[in-house]
DRENDO-1510 file (C-alpha; in Angstrom, 1 decimal, always signed):
<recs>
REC; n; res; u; v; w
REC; 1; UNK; +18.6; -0.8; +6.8 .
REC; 2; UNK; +17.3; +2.6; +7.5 .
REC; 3; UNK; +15.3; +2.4; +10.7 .
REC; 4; UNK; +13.6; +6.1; +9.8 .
REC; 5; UNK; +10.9; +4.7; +7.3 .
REC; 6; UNK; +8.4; +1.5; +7.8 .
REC; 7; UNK; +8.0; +0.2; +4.2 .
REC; 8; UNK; +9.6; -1.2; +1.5 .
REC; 9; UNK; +8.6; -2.2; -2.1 .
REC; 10; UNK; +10.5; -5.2; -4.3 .
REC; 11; UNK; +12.0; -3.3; -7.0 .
REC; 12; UNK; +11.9; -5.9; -9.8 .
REC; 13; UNK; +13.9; -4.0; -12.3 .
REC; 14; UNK; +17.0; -3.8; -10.0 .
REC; 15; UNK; +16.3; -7.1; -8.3 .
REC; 16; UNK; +16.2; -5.2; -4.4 .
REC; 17; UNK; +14.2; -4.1; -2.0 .
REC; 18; UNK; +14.2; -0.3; -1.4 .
REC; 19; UNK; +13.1; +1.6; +1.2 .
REC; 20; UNK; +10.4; +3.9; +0.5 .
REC; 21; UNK; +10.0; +7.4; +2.6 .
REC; 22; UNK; +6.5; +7.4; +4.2 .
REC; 23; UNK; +5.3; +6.0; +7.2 .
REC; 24; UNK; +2.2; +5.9; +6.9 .
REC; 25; UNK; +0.2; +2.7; +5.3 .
REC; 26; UNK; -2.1; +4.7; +2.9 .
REC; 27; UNK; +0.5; +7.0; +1.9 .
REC; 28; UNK; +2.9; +4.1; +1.2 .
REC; 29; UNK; +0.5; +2.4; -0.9 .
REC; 30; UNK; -0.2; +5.1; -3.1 .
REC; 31; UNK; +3.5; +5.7; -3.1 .
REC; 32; UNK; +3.9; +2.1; -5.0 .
REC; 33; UNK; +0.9; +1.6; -6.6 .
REC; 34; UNK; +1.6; +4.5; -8.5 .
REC; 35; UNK; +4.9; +2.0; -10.0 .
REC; 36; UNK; +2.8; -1.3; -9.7 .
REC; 37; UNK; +5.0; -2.4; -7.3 .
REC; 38; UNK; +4.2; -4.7; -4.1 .
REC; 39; UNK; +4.7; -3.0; -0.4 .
REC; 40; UNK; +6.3; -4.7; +2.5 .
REC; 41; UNK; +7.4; -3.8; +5.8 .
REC; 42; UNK; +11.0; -3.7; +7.4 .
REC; 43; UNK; +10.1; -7.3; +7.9 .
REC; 44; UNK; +9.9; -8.2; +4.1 .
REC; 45; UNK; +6.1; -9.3; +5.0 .
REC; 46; UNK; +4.0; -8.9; +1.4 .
REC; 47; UNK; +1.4; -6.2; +2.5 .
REC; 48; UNK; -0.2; -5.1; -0.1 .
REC; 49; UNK; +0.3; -6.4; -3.7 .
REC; 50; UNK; -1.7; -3.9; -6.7 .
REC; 51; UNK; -2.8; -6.9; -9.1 .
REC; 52; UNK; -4.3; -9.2; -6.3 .
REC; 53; UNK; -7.7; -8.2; -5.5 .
REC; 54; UNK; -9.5; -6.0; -3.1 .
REC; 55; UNK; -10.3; -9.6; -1.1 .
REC; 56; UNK; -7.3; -10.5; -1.1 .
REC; 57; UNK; -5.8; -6.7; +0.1 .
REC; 58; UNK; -7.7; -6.3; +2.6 .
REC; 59; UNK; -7.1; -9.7; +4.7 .
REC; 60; UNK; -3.7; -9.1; +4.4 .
REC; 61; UNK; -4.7; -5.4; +6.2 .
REC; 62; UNK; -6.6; -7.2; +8.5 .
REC; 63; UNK; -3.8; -10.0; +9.4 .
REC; 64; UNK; -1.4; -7.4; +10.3 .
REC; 65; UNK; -3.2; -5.0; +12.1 .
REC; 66; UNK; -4.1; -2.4; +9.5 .
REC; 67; UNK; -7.6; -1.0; +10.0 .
REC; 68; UNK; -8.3; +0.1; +6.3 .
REC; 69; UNK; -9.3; -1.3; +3.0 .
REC; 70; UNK; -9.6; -1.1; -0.2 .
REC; 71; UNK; -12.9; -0.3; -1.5 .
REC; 72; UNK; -14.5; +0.1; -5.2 .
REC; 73; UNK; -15.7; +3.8; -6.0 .
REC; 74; UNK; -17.0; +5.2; -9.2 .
REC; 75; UNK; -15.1; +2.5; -10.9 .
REC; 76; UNK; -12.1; +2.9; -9.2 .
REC; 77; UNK; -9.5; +1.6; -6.0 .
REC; 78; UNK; -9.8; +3.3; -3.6 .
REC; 79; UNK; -8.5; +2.9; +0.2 .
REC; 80; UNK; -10.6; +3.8; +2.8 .
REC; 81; UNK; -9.6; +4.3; +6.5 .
REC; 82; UNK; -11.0; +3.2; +9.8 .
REC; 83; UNK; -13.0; +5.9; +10.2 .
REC; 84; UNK; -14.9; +5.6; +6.6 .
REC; 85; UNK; -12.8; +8.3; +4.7 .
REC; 86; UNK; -12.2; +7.8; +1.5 .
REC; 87; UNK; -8.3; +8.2; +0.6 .
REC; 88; UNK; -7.8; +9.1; -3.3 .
REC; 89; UNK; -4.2; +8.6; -5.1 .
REC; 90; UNK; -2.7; +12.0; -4.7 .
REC; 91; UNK; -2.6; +11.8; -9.3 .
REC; 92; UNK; -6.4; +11.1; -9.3 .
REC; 93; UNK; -6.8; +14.2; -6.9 .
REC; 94; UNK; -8.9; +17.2; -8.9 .
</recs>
């Protein structure tokens, strides 16, 4: 496995995991929500899964160390960091 990149999502089309080339959790998780596929890390651990709940995301975040959540904003998902900013996907961007 490629050792450069963190995270992983289940491709369910080709029945594999595939590495995916950001390091970075929010940027990852835009990365597959924008295919409505689950992330994992190198470890195969389910991180962060788009049809479960904000609830549900976030203790998964918080289980494995990540200080961010996902957060409900004008109607919309949203991920917001540590430090309060609000992160939007890169194709909701204006």
């Amino acid at each position: 496995m490629n050792k450069k990149y963190e995270f992983m999502m289940y491709d369910k089309e080709e029945g594999k995991y595939v590495i995916i080339p950001k390091n970075n959790i929010i940027d990852a998780i835009h990365f597959v929500w924008n295919y409505e596929y689950d992330l994992y890390n190198r470890d195969k651990v389910l991180l962060f899964c788009p049809f479960e709940d904000n609830e549900w995301n976030n203790e998964n975040f918080k289980e494995y160390g990540y200080k961010i959540e996902i957060v409900n904003q004008n109607g919309k998902r949203r991920i917001r960091d540590n430090s309060g900013i609000i992160h939007k996907a890169p194709w909701k961007m204006k």
